[in-house]
C-alpha positions in Angstrom: -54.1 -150.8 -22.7 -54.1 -148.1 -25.6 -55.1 -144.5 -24.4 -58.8 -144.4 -25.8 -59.7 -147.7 -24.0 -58.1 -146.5 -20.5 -60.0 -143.1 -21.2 -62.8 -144.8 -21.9 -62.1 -147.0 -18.0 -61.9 -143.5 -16.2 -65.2 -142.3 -17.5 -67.2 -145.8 -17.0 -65.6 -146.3 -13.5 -66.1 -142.8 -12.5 -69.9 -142.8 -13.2 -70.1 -146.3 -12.1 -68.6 -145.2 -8.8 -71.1 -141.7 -8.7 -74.3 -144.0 -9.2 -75.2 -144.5 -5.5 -75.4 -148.1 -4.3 -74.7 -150.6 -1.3 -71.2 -148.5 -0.7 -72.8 -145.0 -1.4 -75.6 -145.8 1.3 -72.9 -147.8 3.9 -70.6 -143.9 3.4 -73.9 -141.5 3.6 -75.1 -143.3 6.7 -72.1 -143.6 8.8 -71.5 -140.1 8.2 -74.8 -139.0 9.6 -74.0 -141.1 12.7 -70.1 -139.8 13.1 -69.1 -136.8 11.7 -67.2 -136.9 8.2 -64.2 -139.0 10.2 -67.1 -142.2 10.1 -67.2 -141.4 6.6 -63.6 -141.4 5.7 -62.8 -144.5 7.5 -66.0 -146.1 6.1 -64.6 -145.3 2.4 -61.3 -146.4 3.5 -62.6 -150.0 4.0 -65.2 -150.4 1.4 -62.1 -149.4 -1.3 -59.8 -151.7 0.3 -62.5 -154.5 0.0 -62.3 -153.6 -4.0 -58.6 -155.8 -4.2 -60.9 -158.4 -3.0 -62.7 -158.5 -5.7 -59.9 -157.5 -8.0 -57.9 -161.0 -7.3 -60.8 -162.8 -7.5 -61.7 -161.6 -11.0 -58.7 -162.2 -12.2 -58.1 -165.5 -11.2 -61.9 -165.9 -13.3 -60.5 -164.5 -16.0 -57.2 -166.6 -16.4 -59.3 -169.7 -15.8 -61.4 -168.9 -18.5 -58.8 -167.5 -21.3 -57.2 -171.1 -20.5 -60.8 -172.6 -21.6 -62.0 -170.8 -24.2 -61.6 -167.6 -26.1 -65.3 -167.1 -26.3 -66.0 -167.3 -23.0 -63.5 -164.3 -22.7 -65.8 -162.4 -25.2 -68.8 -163.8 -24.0 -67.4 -162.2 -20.6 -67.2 -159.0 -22.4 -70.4 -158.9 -23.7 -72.0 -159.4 -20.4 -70.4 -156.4 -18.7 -71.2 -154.5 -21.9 -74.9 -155.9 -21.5 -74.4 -154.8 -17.4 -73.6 -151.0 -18.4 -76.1 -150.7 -21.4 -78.7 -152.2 -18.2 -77.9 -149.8 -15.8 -77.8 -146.7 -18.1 -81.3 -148.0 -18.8 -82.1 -147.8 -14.9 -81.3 -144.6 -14.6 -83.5 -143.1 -17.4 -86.1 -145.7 -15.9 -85.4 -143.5 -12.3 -86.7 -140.0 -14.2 -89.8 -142.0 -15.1 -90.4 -143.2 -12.4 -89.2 -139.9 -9.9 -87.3 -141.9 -8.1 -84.4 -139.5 -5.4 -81.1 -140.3 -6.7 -80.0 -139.8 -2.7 -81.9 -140.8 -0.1 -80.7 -139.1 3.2 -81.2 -140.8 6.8 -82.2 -139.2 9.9 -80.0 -139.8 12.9 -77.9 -137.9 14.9 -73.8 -137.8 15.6 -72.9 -140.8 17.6 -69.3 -141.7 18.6 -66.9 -142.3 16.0 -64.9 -145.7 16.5 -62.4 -146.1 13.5 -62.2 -150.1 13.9 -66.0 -150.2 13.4 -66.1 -147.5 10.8 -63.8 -149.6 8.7 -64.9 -153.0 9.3 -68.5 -151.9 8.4 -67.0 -150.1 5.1 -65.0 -153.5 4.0 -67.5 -156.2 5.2 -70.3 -154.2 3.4 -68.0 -154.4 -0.4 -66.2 -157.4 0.2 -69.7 -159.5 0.9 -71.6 -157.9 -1.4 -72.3 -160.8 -4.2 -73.2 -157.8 -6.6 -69.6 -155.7 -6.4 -68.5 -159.6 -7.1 -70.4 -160.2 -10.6 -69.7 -156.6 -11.3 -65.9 -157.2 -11.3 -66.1 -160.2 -12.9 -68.1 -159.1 -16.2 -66.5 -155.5 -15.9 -63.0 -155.9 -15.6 -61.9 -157.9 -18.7 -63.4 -155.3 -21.2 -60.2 -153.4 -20.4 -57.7 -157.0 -19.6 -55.0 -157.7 -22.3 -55.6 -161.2 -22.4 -52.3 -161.5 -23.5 -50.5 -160.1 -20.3 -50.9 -160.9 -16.6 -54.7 -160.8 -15.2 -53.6 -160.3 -11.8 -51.3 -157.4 -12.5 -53.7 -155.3 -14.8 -56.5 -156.4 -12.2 -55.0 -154.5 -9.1 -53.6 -152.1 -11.4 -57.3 -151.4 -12.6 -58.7 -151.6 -9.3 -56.0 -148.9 -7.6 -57.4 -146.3 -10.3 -60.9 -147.7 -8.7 -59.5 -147.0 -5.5 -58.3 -143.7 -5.7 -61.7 -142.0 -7.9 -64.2 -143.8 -5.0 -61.7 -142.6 -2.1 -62.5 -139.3 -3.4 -66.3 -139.2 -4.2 -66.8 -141.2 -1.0 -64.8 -139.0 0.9 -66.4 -135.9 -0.3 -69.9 -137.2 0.0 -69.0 -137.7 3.7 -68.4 -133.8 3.9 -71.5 -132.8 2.2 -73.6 -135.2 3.9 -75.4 -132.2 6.5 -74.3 -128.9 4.7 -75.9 -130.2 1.0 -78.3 -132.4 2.6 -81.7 -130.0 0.7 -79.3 -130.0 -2.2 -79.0 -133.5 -3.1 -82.6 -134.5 -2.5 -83.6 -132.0 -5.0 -85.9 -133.0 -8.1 -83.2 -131.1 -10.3 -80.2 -132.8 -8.9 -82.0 -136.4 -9.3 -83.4 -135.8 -12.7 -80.4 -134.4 -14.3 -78.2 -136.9 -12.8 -79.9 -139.9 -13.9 -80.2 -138.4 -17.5 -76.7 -137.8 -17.5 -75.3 -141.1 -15.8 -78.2 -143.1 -18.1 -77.1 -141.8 -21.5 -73.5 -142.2 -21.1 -73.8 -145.7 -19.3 -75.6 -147.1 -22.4 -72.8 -145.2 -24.7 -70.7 -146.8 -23.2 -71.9 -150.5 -23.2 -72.8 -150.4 -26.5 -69.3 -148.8 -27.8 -67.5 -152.0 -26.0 -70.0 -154.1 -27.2 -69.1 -153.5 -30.9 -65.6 -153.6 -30.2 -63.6 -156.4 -31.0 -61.6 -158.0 -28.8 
């Protein structure tokens, strides 16, 4: 992977990762319920589910470059189509004022780690979404010429490392930012931000050529 596509990885999976989801929720809500540990070892296990995903995506993708070259590019297209859709959401979300970060109510309970992590990895490694997501997002950055499974877990470590981070730090903030990141100006300019580039983004892999 040249440098300019690999940058262009770091800034789509880090945005990707920022955009709150399933995994975002899983983190936000177990820290509420144990103390920033819950969080940690909630992230732990919804990052580790991500190698899941990885091997499974790439065993897709050698399947199909034995088919058919165009079904590797039509592969392409639809995780280009997948970014351009959720940069599109997110402008959508200032229309519509919709909080970025919805907060939960509920005080500190017990922290177990086994439960902590097995919530985190069940919640990423069963969600059908994180699958599909994988599978159409990953092989804009494959060389189909080298080994899917290697540049797969290779890809999904950097994954790893930038969600282990946000998760982890989101955990910390959860009670001391809690005003913060319900905020009208915090949504709005998020979405704006995460919406532009997103659609960038898609439609820069869309044109290129494989």
């Amino acid at each position: 992977m040249d440098s300019q596509l690999f940058a262009t990885f770091i800034v789509a999976i880090t945005l990707l990762t920022l955009t709150p989801g399933v995994d975002t929720m899983v983190t936000i809500r177990n820290s509420a319920r144990g103390g920033w540990r819950d969080g940690f070892a909630t992230s732990t296990g919804i990052c580790c589910g991500l190698f899941l995903h990885a091997i499974v995506s790439a065993l897709g993708i050698s399947v199909i470059l034995l088919q058919s070259a165009n079904g590797f590019q039509f592969l392409k297209l639809l995780g280009a189509g997948y970014l351009i859709w959720l940069g599109v959401s997110s402008l959508r979300g200032i229309v519509q004022g919709r909080s970025v970060f919805r907060l939960p109510d509920s005080g500190i309970r017990p922290f177990v780690i086994g439960r902590s992590f097995r919530e985190g990895f069940l919640s990423n490694a069963l969600n059908p979404k994180t699958a599909l997501f994988y599978m159409a997002f990953l092989p804009q950055f494959i060389d189909p010429e080298g080994s899917a499974l290697t540049q797969s877990l290779w890809l999904a470590a950097i994954h790893f490392m930038i969600a282990m981070v946000w998760q982890c730090s989101l955990a910390m903030a959860v009670n001391s930012a809690r005003r913060w990141l319900q905020s009208k100006v915090v949504s709005v300019g998020f979405n704006a931000v995460s919406g532009s580039v997103l659609i960038y983004l898609g439609a820069r892999l869309a044109l290129t050529e494989t």
